[in-house]
C-alpha positions in Angstrom: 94.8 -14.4 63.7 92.5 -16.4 66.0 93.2 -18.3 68.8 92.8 -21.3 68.7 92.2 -23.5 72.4 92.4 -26.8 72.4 91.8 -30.1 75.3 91.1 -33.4 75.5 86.8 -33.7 76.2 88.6 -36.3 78.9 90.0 -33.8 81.3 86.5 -32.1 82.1 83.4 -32.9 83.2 80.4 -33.7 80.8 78.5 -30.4 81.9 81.3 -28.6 82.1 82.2 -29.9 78.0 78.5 -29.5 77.5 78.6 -25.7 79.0 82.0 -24.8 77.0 80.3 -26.0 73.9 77.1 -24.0 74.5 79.1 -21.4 74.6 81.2 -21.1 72.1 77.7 -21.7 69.9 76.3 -18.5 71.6 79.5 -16.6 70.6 79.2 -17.7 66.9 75.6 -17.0 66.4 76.4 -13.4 68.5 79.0 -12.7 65.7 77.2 -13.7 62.5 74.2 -11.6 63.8 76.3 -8.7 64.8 78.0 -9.1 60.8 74.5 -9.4 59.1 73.2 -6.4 61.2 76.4 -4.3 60.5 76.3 -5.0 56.9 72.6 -4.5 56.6 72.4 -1.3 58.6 75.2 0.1 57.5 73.4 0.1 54.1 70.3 1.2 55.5 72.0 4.2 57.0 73.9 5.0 54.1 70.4 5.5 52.3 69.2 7.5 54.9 72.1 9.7 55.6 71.7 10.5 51.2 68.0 11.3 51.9 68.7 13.5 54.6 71.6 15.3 52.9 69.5 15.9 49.8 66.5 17.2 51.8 69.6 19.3 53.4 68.0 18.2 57.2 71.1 17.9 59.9 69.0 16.4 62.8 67.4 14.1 60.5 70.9 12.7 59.2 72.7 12.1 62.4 69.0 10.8 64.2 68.3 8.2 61.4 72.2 7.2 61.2 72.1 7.1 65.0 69.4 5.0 65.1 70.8 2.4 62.6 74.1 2.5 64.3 72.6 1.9 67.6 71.5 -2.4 66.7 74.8 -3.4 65.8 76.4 -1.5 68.4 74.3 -3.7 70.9 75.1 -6.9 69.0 78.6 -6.2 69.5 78.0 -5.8 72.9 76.0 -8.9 73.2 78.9 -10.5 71.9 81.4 -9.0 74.2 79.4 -10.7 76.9 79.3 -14.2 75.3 82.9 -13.7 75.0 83.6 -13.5 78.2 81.1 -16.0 80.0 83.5 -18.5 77.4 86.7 -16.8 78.4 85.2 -17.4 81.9 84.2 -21.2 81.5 87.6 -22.2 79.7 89.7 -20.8 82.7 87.7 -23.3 84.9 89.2 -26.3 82.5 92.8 -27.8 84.1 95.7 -25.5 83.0 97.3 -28.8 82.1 94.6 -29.7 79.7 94.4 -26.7 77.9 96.7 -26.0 74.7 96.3 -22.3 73.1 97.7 -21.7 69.9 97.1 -19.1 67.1 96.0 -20.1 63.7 95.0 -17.9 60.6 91.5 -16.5 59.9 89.9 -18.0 57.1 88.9 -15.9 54.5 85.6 -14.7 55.6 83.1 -14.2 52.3 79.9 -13.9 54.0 76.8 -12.6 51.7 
């Protein structure tokens, strides 16, 4: 489920509209780089944690996965902090104004 928060662009100011919808554009570009890098490491350390089994190497298995897992790990806390600086701006917006609702997540096929 995501939540869905709506207002009227009449009840806040055009930076503050302008500011919101920056972003909320930051926060979707933080998650589809944080799902690319996920998917892609994660591949890239399941090929190295193979090689490093077969050449029967410890350190070299948990350094090489390590290292792959560290990226999205700092994506997804990139997008922690875009997260917030929204949650942040939208609490600035006239309780009045705001509507938040939840609505179901799309099916998410991303290649």
């Amino acid at each position: 489920m995501h939540t869905v928060t709506s207002f009227h662009a009449s009840d806040v100011q055009p930076a503050q509209l302008n500011g919101i919808m920056a972003d909320y554009l930051a926060l979707e570009r933080a998650r589809v780089f944080r799902r690319l890098l996920v998917k892609r490491f994660g591949m890239l350390a399941a090929v190295f944690a193979g090689v490093s089994f077969l050449s029967k190497s410890a350190f070299a298995a948990w350094f090489s996965v390590g290292l792959c897992v560290a990226a999205p790990v700092w994506a997804w806390m990139a997008e922690l902090g875009c997260e917030r600086r929204l949650a942040r701006r939208l609490s600035h917006v006239p309780g009045q104004a705001v509507q938040v609702g939840e609505s179901a997540a799309p099916n998410e096929n991303h290649s």
